[in-house]
C-alpha positions in Angstrom: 241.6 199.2 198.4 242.8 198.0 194.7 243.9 200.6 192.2 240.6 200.1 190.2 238.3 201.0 193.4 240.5 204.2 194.1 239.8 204.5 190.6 236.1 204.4 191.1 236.1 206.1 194.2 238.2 209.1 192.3 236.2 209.7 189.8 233.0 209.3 191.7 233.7 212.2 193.9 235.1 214.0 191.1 231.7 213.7 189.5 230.1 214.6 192.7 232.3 217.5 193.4 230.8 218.6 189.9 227.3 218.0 190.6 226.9 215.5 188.0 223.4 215.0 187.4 221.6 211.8 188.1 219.5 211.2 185.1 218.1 208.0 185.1 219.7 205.8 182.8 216.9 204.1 181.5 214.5 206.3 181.0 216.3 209.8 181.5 214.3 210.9 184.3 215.5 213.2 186.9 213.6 212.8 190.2 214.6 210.1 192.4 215.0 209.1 195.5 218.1 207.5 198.1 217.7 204.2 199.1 221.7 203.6 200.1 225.0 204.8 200.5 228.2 204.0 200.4 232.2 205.9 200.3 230.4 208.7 200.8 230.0 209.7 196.8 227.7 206.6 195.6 224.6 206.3 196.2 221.4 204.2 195.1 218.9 205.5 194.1 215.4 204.9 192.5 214.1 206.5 189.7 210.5 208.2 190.2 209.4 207.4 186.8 210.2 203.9 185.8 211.2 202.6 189.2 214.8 201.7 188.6 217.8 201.4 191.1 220.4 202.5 189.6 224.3 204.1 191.3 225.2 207.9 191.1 227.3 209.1 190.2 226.2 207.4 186.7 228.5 206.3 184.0 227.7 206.7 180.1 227.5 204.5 177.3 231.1 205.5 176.7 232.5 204.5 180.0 230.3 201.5 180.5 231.7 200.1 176.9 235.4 200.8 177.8 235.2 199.4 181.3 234.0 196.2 180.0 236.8 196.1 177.0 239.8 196.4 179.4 239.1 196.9 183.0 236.2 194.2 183.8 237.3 191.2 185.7 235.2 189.0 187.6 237.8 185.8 188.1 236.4 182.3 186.0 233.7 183.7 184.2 235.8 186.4 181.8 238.7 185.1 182.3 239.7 183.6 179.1 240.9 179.4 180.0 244.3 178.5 177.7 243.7 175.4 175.5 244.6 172.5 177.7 242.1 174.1 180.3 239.3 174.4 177.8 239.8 171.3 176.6 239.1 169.7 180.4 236.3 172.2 180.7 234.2 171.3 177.9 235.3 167.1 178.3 233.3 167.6 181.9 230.8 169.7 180.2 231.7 172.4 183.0 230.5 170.2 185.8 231.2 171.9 189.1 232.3 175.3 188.3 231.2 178.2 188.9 230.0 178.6 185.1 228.0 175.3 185.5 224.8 176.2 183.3 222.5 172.6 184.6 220.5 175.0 186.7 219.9 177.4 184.1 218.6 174.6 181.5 216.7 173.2 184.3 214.8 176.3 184.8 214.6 176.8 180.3 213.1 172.9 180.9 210.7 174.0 183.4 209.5 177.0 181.4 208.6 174.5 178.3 211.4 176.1 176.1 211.6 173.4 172.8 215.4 172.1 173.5 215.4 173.0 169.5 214.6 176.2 169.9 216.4 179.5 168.6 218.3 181.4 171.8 219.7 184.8 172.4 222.1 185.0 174.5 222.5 188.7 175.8 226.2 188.7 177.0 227.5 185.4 176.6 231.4 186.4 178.5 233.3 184.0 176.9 230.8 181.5 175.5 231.2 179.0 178.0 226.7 179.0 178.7 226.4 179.2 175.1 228.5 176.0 174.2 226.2 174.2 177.1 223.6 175.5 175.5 224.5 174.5 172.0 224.8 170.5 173.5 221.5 170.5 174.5 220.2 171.1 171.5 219.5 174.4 171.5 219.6 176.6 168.7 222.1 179.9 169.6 223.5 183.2 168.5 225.7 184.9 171.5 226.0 188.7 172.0 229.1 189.6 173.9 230.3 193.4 174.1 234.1 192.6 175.0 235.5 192.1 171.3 238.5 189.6 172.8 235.8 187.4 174.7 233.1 187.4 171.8 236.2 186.2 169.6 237.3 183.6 171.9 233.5 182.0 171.8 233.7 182.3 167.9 237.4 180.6 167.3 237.6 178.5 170.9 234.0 177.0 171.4 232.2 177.4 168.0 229.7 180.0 168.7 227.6 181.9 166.4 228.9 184.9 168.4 228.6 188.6 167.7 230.2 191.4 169.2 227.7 194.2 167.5 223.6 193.5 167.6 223.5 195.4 164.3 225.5 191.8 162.7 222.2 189.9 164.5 219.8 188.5 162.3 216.6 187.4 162.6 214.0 186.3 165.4 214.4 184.2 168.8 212.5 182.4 170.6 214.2 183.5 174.1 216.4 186.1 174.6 218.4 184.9 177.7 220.6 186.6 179.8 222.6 185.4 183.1 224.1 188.8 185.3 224.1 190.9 181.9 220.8 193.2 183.3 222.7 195.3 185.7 225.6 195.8 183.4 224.1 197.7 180.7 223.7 201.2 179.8 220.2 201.1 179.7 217.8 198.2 180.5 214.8 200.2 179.2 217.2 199.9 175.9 217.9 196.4 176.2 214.2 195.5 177.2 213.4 196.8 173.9 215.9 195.6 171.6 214.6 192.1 173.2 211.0 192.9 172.2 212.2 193.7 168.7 213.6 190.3 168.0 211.4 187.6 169.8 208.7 185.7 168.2 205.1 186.3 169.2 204.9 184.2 172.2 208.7 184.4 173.4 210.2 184.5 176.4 212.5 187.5 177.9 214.8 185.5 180.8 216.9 186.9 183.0 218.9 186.4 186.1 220.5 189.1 188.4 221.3 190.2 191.7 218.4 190.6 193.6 217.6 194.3 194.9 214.2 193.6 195.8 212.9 195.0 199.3 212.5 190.8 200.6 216.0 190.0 199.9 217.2 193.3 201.4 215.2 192.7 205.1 216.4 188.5 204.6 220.3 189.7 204.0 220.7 193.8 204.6 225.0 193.0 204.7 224.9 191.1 201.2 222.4 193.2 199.6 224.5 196.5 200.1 227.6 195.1 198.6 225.8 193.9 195.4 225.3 197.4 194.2 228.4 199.9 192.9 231.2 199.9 190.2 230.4 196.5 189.0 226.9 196.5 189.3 225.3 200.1 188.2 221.6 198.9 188.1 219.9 196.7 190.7 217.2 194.9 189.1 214.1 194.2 191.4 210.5 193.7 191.3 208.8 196.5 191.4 211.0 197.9 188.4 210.1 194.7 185.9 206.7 195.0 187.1 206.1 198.4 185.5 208.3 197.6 182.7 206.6 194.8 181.8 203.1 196.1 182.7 200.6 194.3 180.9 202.5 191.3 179.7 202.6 187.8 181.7 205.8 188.1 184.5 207.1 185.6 186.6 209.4 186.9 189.3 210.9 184.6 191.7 214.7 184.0 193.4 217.1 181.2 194.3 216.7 178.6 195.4 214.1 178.2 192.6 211.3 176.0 193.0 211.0 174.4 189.7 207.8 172.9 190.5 206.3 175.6 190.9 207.8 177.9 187.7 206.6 175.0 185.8 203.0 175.6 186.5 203.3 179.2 185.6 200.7 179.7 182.8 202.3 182.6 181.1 198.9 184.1 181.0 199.5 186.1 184.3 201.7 188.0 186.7 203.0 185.2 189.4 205.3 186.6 192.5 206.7 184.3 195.2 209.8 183.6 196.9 211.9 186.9 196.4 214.4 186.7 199.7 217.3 184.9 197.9 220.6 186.6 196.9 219.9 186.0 192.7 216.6 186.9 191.0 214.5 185.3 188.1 212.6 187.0 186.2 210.3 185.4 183.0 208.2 188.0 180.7 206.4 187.3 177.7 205.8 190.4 175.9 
C-alpha cells in the first residue's frame, strides 16, 4: 500500500471513527443505502433521493480541490509531457496513446455535432483532447481545475483554457466531458452549470466508469475497483435517468455501436448495451 492510500485509508477511518455523516453530495440527502465495501471504512452507497453512488466517508469541496492541485496522478493523462515529447505527441496527432481522442470524435460525428461547433470541455487535464479537438475544427474553451495543467494547455498547446468557470463566457453547443463526472464535488452542480451555458438544442456528453447494475453482473472484480479515493461518485443509469428526467437521454457503454447512437433521434430516452467497463451518456436538456 502507497503512502497516498494509507493516506486515504487514515483519514477514512478517522472520519468513520467520528461518525462523519454521509450527506449525499449532490443533492444533500441523508438516507441511503450500501451497495459495497471495501478496507473496512469505505463504502458505496446510493442516495435515496437522487439515486447517486457516491463513497463514504465523503470528501468536501475543499479536499476534493486540493487533491486534484497536488496529490492527483493518473500516469499519461496529467502527467505534464516536456517539450521534445509534446512536440512527437501532437506531430502523430496522439495516435496510439492512451489520450487518443478518434473515438471520442467518432462518437461527436455520430451524434451530428457541426465539426464547427462551439465545445466545452469540462476538465480538459492537460489539453491534450482539446488540441484534437481544436484540429478538427471544432470550436473550444477548456475548463481544467489543476491551475499547473490548465496553464500548460494555455502556453504548450494553444488552448482557450480556463482554470475558474466564473472567466467562461458565453454559450456552447456541447459541453463535453471524458472521466471528469466522478471527480467532482457535485454532479447535480455540474449538471447544472452545464444547463446554464448550452444553447437550446445542446448536447450534455459524458464518459465515465460504468457503475451500472449490467456492467457489475458482466465484471463484479473490475466494477469494485472502479469506485474509492480516485473515483468518489459512480455514475450509472438509473442516477442520469432521474436527473435528466424529461429530457431526451442516450445511455449506452463500450464498445459503442456507432450505428446505432447515430440513429438516436434526440427526441427520446434510448438504453442498450450497458455491460462494458466505460459508460456514455448523451442528454439534451
Amino acid at each position: 500500500m502507497n503512502a497516498q492510500k494509507i493516506g486515504y485509508f487514515v483519514d477514512s477511518l478517522q472520519k468513520t471513527l467520528a461518525r462523519h455523516r454521509d450527506t449525499c453530495p449532490s443533492c444533500g440527502a441523508l438516507e441511503t443505502t450500501t451497495v459495497d465495501q471495501k478496507l473496512l471504512v469505505t463504502r458505496l452507497v446510493r442516495c435515496h433521493e437522487c439515486s447517486l453512488l457516491f463513497r463514504t466517508p465523503t470528501t468536501s469541496a475543499a479536499e476534493n480541490a486540493e487533491f486534484y492541485q497536488e496529490d492527483y496522478s493518473l500516469g499519461f493523462t496529467t502527467d505534464m509531457p516536456g517539450d521534445d515529447e509534446l512536440a512527437r505527441l501532437t506531430a502523430s496527432s496522439f495516435r496510439g496513446t492512451s489520450t487518443d481522442w478518434t473515438r471520442y470524435r467518432e462518437i461527436l460525428t455520430a451524434l451530428g455535432v457541426d465539426p464547427r461547433a462551439r465545445i466545452l470541455d469540462f476538465g480538459a487535464s492537460w489539453g491534450y483532447g482539446s488540441w484534437q479537438l481544436m484540429q478538427a475544427g471544432y470550436s473550444v474553451t477548456a475548463f481544467e481545475i489543476s491551475r499547473p495543467r490548465c496553464r500548460y494547455a494555455r502556453e504548450k498547446l494553444g488552448v482557450d483554457a480556463y482554470d475558474d468557470l466564473k472567466e467562461i463566457d458565453g454559450t456552447f453547443d456541447v459541453v463535453f466531458s471524458a472521466h471528469v463526472m466522478e471527480h467532482v464535488p457535485s454532479v447535480a452542480e455540474t449538471i447544472r452549470y452545464a444547463r446554464s451555458v448550452l444553447f437550446p438544442g445542446g448536447l450534455f456528453i459524458a464518459f465515465t466508469p460504468n457503475g451500472s447494475a449490467a456492467f457489475r453482473r458482466a465484471n463484479p472484480l473490475v466494477w469494485h475497483k472502479m469506485w474509492g479515493q480516485v473515483h468518489p461518485q459512480f455514475l450509472d443509469d438509473r442516477f442520469y435517468m432521474k436527473a435528466f428526467h424529461g429530457s431526451p437521454l442516450l445511455l449506452t457503454s463500450d464498445p459503442f455501436d456507432l450505428d446505432r447512437i447515430a440513429s438516436w433521434s434526440k427526441l427520446e430516452t434510448t438504453t442498450f448495451g450497458l455491460g462494458g467497463p466505460e459508460l456514455l451518456v448523451v442528454a439534451r436538456p
